[in-house]
C-alpha positions in Angstrom: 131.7 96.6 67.6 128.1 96.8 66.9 127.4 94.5 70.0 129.4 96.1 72.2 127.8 99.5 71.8 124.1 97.4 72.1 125.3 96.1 74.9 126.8 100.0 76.1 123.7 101.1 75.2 121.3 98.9 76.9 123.9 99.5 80.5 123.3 102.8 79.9 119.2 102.0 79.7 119.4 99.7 82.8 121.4 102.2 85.0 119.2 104.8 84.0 116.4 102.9 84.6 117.9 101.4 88.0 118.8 105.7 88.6 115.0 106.5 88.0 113.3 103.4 90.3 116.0 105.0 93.0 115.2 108.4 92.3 111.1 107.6 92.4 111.6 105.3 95.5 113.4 108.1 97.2 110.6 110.6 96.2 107.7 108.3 97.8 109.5 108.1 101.0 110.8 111.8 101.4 107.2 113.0 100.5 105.0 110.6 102.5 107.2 111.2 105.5 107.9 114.8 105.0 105.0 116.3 106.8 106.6 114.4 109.9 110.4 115.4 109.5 108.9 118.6 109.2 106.9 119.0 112.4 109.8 117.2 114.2 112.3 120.0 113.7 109.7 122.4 113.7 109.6 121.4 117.1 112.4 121.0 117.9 113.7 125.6 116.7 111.9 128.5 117.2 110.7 129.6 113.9 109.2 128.4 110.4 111.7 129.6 108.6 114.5 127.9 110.7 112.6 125.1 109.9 112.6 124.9 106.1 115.7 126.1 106.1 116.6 123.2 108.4 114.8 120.7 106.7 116.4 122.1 103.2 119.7 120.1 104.3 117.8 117.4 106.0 116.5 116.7 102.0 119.8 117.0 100.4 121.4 115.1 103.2 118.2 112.4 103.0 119.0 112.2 99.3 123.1 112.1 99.2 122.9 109.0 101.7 119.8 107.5 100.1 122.0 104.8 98.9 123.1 103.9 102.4 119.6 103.4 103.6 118.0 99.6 103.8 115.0 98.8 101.7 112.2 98.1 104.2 113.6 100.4 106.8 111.9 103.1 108.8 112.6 105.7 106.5 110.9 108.5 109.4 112.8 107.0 111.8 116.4 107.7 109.7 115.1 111.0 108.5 114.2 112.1 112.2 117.4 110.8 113.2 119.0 113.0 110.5 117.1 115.8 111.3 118.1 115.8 115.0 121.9 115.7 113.9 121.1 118.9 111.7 119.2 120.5 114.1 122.1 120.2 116.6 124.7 121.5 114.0 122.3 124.4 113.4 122.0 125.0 117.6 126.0 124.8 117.9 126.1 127.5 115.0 123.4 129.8 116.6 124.5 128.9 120.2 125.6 132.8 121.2 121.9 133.4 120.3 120.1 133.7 123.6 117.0 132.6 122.0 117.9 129.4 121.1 117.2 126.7 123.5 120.1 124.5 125.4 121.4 121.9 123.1 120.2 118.9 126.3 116.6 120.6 126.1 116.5 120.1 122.5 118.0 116.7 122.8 115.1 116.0 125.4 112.1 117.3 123.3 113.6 115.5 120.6 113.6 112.1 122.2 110.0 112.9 123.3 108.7 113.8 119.5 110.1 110.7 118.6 108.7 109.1 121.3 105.0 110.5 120.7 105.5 110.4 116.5 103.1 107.2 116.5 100.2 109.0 118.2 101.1 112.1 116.3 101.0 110.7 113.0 97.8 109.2 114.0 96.3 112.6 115.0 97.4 114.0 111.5 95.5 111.3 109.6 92.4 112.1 111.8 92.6 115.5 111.2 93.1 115.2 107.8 89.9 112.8 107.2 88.0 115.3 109.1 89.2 118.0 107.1 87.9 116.0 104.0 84.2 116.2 105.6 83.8 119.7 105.8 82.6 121.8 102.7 85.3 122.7 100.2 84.6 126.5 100.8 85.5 125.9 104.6 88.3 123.9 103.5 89.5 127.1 101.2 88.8 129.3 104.2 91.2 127.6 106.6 93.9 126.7 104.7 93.8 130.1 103.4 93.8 131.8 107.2 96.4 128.8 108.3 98.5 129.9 105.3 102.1 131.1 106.9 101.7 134.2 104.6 98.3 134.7 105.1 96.6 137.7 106.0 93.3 137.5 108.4 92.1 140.6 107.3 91.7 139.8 103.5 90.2 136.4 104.5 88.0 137.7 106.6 86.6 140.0 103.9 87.2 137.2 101.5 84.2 135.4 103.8 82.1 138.0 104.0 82.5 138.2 107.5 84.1 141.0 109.7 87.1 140.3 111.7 86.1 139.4 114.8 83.1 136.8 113.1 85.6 135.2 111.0 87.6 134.7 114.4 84.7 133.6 115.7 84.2 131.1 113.1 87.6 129.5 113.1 86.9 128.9 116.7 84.0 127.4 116.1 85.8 125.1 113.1 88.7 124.2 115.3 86.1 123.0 117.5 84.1 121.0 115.3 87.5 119.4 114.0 88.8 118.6 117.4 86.1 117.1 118.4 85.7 115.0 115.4 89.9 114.2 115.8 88.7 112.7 118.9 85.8 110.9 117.8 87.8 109.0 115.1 90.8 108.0 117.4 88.0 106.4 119.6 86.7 104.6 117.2 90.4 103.6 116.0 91.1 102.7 119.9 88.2 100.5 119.8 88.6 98.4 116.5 
């Protein structure tokens, strides 16, 4: 008896174990390709909050068939395709909506995003290594103004500048981070 509930007890440690590996593997994948998923669908509806709520059951979806999904797959690839399948449903649901596009439009940009993801993931990374080279204070500034509930006004004062200078100077930082975007997919191109 006192082997058996050893044994019980180290099946209960291995699947346990064997649940956290899956649950952790699961993790790395939803949140190093989540930024994508996410600009897919936000491409693909008309607002943020369509979205997140969109990609809400893309994540619970991603996670319940987890265990149908090959190791070594393209894990953006399935999520995208997942995505589009939810973004659908959620077309069909809204479809007496006038503002909602036509479900073959949808289908169309989708098969384009896909289609473009590589050179969009690429533009990300660039964009985020050129973030990285600007000050930290410049950094604060434009996340905070990016923000989806931020407010211009109190960042601009935040700054020290008035409105229409701190408009001036995200211009002028969109610039400077545009042009460097470009300057490291060159280099990329050319390695």
């Amino acid at each position: 008896m006192a082997e058996e509930s050893l044994h019980t007890r180290w099946a209960t440690r291995d699947m346990s174990e064997d649940h956290q590996n899956h649950h952790q593997q699961f993790l790395r994948a939803f949140t190093t390709h989540e930024p994508a998923v996410r600009a897919f669908v936000r491409r693909l509806v008309p607002s943020r909050a369509d979205a997140d709520d969109i990609l809400q059951e893309v994540s619970i979806v991603l996670w319940e068939k987890f265990d149908d999904f090959r190791e070594g797959g393209d894990f953006k690839a399935w999520a995208c395709g997942i995505a589009r399948f939810k973004v659908l449903a959620w077309l069909r649901d809204k479809g007496r909506d006038r503002l909602v596009l036509n479900t073959e439009i949808v289908e169309l940009i989708a098969e384009e995003s896909l289609r473009d993801e590589p050179q969009l993931q690429k533009q990300r990374e660039a964009l985020e290594t050129c973030f990285e080279k600007i000050s930290q204070p410049e950094r604060d500034l434009l996340s905070r103004a990016y923000q989806a509930d931020g407010n211009i006004r109190e960042t601009a004062a935040a700054s020290g500048r008035t409105i229409a200078g701190f408009y001036q100077w995200l211009y002028r930082m969109r610039q400077t981070l545009l042009k460097c975007i470009h300057k490291t997919l060159a280099q990329e191109a050319s390695t």
